[in-house]
MDTraj code that builds the backbone (N, CA, C; nanometers):
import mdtraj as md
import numpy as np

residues = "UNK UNK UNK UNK UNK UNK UNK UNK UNK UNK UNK UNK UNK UNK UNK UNK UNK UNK UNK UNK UNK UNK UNK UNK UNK UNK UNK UNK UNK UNK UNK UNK UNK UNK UNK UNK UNK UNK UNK UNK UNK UNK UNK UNK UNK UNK UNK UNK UNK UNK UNK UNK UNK UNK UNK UNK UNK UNK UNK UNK UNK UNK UNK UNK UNK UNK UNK UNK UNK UNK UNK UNK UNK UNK UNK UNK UNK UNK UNK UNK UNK UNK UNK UNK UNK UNK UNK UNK UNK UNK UNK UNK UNK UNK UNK UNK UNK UNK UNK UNK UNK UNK UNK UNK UNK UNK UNK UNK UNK UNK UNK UNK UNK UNK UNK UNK UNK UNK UNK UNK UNK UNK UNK UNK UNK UNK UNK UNK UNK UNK UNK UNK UNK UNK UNK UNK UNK UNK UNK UNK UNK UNK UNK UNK UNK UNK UNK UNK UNK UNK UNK UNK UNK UNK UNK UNK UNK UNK UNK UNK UNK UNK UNK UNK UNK UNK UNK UNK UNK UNK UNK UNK UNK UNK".split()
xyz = np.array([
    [-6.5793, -26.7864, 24.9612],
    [-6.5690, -26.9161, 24.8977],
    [-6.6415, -27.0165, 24.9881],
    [-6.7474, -27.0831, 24.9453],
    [-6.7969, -27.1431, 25.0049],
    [-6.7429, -27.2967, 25.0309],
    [-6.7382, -27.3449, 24.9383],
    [-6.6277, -27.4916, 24.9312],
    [-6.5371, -27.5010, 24.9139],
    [-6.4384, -27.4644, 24.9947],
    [-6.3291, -27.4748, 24.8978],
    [-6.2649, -27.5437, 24.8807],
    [-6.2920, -27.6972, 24.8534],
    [-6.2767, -27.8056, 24.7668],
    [-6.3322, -27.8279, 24.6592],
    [-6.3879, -27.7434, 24.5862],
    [-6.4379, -27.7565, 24.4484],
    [-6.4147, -27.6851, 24.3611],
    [-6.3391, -27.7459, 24.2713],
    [-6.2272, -27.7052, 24.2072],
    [-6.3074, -27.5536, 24.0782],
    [-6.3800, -27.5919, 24.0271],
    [-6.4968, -27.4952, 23.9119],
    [-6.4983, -27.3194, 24.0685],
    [-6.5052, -27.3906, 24.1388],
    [-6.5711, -27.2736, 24.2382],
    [-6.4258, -27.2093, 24.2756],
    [-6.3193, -27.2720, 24.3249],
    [-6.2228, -27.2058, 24.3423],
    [-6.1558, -27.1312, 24.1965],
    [-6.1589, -27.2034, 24.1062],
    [-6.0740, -27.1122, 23.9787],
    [-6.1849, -27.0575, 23.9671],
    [-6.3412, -27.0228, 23.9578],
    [-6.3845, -26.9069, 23.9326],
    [-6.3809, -26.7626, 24.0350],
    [-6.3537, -26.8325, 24.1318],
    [-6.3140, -26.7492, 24.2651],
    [-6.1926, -26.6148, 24.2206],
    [-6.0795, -26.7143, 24.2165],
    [-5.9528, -26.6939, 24.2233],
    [-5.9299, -26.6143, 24.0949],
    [-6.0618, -26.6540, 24.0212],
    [-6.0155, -26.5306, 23.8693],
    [-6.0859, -26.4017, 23.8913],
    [-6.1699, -26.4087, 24.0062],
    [-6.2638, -26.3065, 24.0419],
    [-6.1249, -26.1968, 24.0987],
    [-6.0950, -26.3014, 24.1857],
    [-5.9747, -26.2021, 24.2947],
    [-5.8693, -26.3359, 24.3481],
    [-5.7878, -26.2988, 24.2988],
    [-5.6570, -26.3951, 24.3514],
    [-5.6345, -26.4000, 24.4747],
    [-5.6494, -26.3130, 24.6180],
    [-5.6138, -26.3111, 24.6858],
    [-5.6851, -26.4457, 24.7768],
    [-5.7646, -26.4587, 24.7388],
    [-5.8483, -26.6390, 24.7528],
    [-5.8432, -26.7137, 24.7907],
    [-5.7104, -26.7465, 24.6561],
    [-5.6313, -26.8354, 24.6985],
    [-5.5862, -26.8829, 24.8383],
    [-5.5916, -26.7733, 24.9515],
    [-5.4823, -26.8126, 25.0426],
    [-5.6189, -26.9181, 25.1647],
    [-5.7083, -26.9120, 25.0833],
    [-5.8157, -26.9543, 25.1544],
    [-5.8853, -27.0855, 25.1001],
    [-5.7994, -27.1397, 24.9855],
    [-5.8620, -27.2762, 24.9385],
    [-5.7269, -27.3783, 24.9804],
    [-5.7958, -27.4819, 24.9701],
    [-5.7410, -27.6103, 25.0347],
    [-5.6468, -27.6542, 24.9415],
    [-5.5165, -27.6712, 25.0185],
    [-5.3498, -27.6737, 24.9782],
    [-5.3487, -27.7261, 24.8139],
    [-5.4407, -27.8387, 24.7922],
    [-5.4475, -27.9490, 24.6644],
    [-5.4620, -27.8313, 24.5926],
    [-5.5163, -27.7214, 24.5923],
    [-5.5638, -27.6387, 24.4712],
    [-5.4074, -27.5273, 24.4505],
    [-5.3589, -27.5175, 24.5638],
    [-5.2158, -27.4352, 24.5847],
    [-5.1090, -27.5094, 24.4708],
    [-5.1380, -27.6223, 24.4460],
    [-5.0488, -27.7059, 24.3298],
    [-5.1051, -27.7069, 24.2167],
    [-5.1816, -27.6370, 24.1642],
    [-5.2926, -27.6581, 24.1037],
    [-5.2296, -27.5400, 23.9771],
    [-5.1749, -27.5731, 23.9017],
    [-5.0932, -27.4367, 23.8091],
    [-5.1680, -27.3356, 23.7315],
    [-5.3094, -27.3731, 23.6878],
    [-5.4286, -27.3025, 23.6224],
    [-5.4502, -27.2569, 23.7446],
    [-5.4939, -27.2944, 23.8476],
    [-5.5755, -27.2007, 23.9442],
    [-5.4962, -27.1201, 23.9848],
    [-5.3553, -27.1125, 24.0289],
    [-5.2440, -27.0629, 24.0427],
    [-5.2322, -26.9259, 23.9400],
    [-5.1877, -26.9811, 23.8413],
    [-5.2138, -26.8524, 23.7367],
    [-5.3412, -26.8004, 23.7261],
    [-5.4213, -26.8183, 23.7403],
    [-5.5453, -26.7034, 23.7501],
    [-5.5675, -26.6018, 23.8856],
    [-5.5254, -26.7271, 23.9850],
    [-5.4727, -26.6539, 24.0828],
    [-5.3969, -26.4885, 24.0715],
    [-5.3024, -26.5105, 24.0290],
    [-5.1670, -26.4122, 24.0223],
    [-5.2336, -26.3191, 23.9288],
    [-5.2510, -26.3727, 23.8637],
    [-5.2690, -26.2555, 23.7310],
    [-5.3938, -26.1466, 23.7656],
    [-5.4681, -26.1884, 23.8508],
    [-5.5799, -26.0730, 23.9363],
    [-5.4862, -25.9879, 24.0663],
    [-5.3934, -26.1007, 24.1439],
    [-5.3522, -26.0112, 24.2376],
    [-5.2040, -26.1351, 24.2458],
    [-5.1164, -26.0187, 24.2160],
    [-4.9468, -26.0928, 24.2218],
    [-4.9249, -26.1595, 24.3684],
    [-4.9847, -26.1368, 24.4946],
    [-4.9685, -26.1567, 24.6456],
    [-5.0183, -26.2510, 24.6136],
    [-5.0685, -26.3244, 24.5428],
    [-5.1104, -26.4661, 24.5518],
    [-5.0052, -26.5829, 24.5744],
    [-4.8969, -26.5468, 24.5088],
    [-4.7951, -26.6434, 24.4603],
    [-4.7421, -26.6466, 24.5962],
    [-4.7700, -26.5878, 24.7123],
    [-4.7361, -26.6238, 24.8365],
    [-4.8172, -26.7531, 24.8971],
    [-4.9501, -26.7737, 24.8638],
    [-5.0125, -26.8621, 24.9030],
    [-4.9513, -26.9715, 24.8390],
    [-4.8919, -26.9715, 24.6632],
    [-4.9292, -27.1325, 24.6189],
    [-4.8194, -27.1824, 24.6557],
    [-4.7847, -27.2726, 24.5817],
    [-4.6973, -27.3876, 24.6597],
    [-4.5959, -27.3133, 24.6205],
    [-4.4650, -27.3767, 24.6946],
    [-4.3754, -27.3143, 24.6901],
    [-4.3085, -27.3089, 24.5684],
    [-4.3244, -27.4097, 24.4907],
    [-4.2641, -27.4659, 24.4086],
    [-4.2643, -27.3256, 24.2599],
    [-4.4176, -27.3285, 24.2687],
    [-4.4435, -27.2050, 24.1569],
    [-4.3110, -27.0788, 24.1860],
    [-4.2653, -27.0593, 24.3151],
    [-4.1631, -26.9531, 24.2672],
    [-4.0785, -26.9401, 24.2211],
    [-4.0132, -27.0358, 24.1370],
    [-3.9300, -27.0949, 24.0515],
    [-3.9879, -27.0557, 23.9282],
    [-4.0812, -27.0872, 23.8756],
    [-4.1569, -27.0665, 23.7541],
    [-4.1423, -26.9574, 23.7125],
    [-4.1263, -26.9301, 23.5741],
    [-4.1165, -26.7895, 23.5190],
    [-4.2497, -26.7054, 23.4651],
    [-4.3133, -26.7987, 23.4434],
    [-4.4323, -26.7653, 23.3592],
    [-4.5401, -26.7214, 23.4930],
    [-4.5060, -26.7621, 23.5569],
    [-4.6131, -26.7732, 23.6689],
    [-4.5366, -26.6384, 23.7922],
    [-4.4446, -26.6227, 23.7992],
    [-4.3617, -26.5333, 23.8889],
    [-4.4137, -26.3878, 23.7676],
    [-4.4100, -26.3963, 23.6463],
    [-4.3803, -26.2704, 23.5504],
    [-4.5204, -26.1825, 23.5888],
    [-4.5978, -26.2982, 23.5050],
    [-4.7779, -26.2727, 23.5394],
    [-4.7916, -26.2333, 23.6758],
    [-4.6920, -26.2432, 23.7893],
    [-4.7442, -26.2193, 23.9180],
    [-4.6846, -26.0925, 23.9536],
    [-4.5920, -26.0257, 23.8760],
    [-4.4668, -25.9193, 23.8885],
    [-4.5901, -25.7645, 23.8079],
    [-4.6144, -25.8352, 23.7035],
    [-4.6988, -25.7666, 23.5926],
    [-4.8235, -25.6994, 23.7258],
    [-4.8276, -25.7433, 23.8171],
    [-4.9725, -25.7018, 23.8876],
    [-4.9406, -25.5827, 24.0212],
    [-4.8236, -25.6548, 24.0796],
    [-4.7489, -25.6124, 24.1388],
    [-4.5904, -25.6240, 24.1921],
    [-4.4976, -25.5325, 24.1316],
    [-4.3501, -25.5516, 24.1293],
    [-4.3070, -25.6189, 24.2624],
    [-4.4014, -25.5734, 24.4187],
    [-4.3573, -25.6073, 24.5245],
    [-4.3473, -25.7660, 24.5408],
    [-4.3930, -25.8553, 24.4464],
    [-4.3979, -25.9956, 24.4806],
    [-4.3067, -26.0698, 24.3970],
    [-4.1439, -25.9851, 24.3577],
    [-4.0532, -26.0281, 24.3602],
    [-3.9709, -26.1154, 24.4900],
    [-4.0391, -26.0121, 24.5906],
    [-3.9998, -26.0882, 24.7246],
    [-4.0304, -26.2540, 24.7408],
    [-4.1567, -26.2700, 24.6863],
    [-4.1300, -26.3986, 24.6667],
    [-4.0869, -26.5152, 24.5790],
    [-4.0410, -26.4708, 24.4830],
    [-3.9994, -26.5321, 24.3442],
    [-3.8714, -26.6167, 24.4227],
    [-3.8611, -26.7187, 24.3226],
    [-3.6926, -26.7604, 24.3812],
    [-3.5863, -26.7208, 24.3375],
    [-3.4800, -26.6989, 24.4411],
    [-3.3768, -26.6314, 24.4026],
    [-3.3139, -26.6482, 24.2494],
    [-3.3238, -26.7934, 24.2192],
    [-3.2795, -26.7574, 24.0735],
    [-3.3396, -26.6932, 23.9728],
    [-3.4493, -26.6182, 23.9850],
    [-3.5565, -26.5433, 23.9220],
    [-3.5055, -26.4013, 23.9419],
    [-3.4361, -26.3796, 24.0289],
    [-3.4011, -26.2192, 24.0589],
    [-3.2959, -26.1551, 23.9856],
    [-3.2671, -26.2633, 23.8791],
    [-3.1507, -26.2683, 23.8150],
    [-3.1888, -26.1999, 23.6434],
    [-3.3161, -26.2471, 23.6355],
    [-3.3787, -26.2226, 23.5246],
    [-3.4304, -26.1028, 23.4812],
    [-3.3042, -26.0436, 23.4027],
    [-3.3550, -25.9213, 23.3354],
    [-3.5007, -25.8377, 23.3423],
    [-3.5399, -25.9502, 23.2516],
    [-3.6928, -25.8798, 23.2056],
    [-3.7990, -25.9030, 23.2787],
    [-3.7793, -25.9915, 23.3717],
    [-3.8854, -26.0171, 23.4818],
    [-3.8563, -25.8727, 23.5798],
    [-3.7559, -25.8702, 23.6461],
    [-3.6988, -25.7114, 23.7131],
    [-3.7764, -25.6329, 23.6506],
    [-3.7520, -25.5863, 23.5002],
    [-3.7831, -25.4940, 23.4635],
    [-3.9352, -25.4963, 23.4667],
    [-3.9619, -25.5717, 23.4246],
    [-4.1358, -25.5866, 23.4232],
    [-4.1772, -25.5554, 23.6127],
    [-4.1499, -25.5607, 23.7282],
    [-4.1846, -25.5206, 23.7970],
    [-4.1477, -25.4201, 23.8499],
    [-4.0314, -25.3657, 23.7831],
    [-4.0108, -25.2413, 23.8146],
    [-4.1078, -25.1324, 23.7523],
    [-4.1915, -25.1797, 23.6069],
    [-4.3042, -25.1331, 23.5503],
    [-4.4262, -25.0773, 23.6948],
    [-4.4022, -25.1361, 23.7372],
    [-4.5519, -25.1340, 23.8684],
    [-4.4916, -25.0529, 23.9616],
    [-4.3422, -25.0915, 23.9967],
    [-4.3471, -24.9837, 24.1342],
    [-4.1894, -25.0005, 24.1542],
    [-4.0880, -24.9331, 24.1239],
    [-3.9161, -24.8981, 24.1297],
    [-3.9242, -24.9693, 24.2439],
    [-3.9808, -24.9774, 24.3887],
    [-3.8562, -25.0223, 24.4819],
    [-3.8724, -25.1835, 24.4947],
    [-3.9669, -25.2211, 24.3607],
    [-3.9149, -25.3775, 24.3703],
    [-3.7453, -25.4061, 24.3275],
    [-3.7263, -25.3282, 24.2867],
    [-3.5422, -25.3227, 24.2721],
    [-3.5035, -25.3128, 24.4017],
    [-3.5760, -25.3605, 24.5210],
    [-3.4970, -25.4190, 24.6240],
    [-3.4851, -25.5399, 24.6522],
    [-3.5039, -25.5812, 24.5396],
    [-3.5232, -25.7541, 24.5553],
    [-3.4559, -25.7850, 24.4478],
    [-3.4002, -25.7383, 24.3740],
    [-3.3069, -25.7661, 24.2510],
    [-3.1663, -25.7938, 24.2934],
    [-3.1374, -25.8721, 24.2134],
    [-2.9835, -25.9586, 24.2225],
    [-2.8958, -25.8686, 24.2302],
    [-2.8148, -25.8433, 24.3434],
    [-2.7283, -25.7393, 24.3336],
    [-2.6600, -25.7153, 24.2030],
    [-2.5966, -25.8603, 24.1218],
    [-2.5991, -25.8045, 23.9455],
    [-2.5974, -25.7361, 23.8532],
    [-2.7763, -25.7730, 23.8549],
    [-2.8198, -25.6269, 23.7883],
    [-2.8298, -25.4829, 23.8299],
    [-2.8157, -25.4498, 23.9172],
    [-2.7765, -25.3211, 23.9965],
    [-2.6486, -25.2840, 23.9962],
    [-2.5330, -25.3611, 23.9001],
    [-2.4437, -25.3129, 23.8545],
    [-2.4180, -25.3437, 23.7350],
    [-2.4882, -25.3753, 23.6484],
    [-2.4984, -25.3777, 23.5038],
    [-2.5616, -25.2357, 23.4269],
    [-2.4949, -25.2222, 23.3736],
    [-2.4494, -25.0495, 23.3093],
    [-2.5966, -25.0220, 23.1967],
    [-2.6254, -25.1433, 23.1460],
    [-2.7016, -25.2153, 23.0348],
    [-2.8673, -25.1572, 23.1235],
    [-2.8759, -25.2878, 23.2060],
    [-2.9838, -25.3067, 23.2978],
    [-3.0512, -25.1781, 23.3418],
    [-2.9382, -25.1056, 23.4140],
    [-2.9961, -24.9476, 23.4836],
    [-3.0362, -24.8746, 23.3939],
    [-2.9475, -24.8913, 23.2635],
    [-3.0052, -24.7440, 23.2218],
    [-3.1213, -24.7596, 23.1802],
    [-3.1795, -24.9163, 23.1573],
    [-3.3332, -24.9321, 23.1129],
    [-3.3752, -24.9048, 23.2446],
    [-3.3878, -24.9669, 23.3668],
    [-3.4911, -24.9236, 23.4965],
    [-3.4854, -24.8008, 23.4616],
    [-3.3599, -24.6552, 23.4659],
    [-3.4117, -24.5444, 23.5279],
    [-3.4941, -24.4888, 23.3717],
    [-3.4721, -24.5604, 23.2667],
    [-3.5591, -24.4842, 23.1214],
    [-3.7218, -24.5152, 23.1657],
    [-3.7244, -24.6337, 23.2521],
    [-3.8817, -24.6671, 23.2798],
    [-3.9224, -24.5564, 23.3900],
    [-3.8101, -24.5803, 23.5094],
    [-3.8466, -24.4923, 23.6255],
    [-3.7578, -24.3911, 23.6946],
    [-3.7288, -24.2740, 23.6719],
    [-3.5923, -24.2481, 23.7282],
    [-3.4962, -24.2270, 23.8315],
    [-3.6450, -24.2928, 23.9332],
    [-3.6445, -24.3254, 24.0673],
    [-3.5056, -24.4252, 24.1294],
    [-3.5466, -24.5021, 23.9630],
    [-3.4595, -24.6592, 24.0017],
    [-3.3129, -24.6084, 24.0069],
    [-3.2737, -24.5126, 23.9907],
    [-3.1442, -24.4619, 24.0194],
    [-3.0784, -24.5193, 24.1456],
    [-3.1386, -24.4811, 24.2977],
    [-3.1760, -24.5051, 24.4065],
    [-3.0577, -24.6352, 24.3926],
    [-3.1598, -24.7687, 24.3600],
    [-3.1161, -24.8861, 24.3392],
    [-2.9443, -24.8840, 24.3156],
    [-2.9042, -24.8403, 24.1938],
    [-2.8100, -24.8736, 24.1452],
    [-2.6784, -24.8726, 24.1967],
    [-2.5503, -24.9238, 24.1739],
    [-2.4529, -24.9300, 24.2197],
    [-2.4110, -24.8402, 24.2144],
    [-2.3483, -24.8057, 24.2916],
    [-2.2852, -24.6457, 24.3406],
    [-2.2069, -24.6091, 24.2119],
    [-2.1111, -24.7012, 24.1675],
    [-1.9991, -24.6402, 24.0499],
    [-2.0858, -24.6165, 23.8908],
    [-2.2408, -24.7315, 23.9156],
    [-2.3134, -24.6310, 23.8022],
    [-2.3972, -24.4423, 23.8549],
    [-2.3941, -24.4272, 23.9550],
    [-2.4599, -24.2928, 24.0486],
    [-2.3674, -24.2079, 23.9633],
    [-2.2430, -24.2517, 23.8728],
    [-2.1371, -24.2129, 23.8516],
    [-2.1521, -24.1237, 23.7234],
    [-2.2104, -24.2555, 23.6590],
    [-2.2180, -24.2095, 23.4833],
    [-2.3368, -24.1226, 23.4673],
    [-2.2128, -23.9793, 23.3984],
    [-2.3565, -23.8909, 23.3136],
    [-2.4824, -23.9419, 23.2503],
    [-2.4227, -24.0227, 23.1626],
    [-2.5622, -24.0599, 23.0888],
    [-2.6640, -24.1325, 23.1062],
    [-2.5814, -24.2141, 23.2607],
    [-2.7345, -24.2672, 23.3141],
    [-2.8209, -24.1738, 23.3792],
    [-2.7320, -24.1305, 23.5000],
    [-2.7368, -23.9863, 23.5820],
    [-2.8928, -23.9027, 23.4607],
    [-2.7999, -23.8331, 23.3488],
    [-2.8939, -23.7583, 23.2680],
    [-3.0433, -23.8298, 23.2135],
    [-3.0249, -23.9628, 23.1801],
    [-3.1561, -24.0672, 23.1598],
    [-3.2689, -24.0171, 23.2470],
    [-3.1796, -24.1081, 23.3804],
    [-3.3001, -24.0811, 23.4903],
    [-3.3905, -23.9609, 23.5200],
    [-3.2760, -23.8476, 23.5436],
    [-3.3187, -23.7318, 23.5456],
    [-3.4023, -23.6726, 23.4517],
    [-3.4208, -23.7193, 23.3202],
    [-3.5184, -23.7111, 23.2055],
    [-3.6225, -23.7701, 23.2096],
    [-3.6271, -23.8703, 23.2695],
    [-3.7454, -23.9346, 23.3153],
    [-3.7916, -23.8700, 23.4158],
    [-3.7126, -23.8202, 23.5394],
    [-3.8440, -23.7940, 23.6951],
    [-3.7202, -23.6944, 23.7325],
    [-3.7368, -23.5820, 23.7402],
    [-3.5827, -23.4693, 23.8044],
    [-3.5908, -23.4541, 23.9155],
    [-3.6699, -23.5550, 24.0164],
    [-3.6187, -23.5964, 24.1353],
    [-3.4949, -23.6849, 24.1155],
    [-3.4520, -23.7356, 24.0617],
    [-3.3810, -23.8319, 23.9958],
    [-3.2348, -23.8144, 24.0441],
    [-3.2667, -23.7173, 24.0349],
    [-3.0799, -23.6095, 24.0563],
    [-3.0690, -23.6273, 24.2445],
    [-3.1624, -23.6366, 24.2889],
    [-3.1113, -23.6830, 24.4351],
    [-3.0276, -23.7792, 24.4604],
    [-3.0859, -23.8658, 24.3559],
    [-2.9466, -24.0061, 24.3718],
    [-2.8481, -24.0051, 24.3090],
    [-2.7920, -23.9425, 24.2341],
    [-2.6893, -23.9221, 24.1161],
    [-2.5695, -23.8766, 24.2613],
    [-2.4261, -23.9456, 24.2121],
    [-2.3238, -23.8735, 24.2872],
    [-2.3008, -23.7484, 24.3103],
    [-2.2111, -23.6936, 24.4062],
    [-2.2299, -23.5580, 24.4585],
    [-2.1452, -23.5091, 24.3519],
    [-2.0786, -23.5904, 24.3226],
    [-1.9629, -23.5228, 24.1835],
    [-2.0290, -23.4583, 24.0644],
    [-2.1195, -23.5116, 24.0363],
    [-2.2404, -23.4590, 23.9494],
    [-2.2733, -23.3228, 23.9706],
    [-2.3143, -23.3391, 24.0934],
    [-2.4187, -23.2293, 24.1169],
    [-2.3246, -23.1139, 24.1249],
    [-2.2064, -23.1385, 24.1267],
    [-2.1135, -22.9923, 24.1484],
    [-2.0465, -22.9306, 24.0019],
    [-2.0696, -23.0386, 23.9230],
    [-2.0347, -23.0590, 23.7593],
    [-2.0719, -22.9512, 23.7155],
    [-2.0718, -22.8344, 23.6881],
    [-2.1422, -22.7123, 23.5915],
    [-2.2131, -22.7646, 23.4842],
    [-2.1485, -22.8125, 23.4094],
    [-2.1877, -22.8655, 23.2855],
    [-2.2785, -22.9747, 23.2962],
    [-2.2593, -23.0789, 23.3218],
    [-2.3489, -23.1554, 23.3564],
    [-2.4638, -23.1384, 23.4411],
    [-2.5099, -23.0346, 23.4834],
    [-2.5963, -22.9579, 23.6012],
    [-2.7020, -22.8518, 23.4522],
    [-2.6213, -22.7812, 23.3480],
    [-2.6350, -22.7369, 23.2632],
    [-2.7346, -22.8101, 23.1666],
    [-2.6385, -22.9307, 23.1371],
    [-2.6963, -23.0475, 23.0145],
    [-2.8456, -23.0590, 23.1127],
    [-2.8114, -23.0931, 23.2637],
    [-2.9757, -23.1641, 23.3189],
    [-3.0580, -23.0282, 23.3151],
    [-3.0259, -22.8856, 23.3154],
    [-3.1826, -22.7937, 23.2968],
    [-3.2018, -22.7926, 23.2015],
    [-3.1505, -22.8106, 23.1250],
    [-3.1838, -22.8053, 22.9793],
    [-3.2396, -22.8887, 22.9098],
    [-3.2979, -22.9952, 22.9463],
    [-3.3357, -23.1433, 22.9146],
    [-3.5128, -23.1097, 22.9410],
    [-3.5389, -23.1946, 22.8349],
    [-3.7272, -23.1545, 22.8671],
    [-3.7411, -23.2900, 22.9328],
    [-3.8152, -23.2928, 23.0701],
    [-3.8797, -23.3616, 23.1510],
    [-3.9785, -23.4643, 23.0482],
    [-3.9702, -23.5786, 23.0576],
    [-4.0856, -23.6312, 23.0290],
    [-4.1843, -23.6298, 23.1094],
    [-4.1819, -23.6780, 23.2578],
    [-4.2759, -23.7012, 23.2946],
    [-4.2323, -23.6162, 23.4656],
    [-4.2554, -23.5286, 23.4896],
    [-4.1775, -23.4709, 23.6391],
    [-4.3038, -23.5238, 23.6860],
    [-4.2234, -23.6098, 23.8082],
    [-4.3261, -23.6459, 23.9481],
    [-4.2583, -23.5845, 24.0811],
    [-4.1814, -23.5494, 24.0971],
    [-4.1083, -23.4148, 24.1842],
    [-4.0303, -23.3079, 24.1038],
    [-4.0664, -23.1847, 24.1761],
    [-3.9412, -23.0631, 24.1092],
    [-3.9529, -22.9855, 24.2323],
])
top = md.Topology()
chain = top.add_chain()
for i, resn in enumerate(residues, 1):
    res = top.add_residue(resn, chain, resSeq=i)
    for name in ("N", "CA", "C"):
        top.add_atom(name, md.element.get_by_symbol(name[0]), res)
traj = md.Trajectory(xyz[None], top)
């Protein structure tokens, strides 16, 4: 970036590659168009802009959508939000380490993370590690899955039964 006080040059920059941003002059960090073009090429942007944007939903989502890890910077009342979670759990499960403890015990919530990933098991509150049918979800999704499921499970016959018998959608460990 050669000027980076000129505003045409930084938002064409920043739509090139967001990461840019962290290199134009603060006035443009408030700047909510350059901001969102920012993010939406590379979610680590939303670390540069002002602080204020991490509050924003529209602007935190678009930045989640790129990469789940930049929940870390969202504001806490954002970690609260269902579908924003879920949408970065789309990119990569262990942004569910930045999720509202909450939803990591909402019965609702998990069983969508582990239908996306069945990784997100991991995450969840121990007394859901509990329930078969999330337990079986996850494990339908990724049958690494069953590592995180309670030990009570795993000694279950039947429920050990129901999980070989289940067609894998997508195995990323066996």
């Amino acid at each position: 970036m050669k000027d980076n006080k000129d505003r045409d040059e930084v938002l064409a920059e920043v739509t090139h590659d967001g990461s840019t941003l962290e290199y134009a002059d603060k006035s443009f960090r408030k700047d909510r168009e350059i901001v969102m073009a920012a993010v939406k090429t590379c979610g680590y942007a939303l670390e540069y802009a002002d602080k204020s944007f991490r509050k924003d939903r529209e602007i935190v989502m678009a930045a989640v959508k790129t990469s789940g890890y930049v929940l870390e910077y969202a504001d806490e009342s954002l970690l609260k939000d269902r579908e924003l979670v879920l949408a970065a759990v789309k990119t990569i499960v262990r942004a569910l380490e930045y999720a509202d403890e909450s939803l990591l015990k909402d019965r609702e919530f998990v069983l969508a993370a582990v239908m996306q990933d069945g990784l997100a098991l991991e995450y969840a509150d121990k007394s859901l590690k509990k329930d078969k049918e999330i337990v079986l979800a996850a494990v339908k999704q990724n049958c690494g899955a069953l590592q995180y499921g309670d030990e009570s499970l795993k000694k279950d016959k039947d429920f050990i039964k129901a999980a070989e018998g289940m067609e894998i959608d997508s195995p990323k460990i066996w």
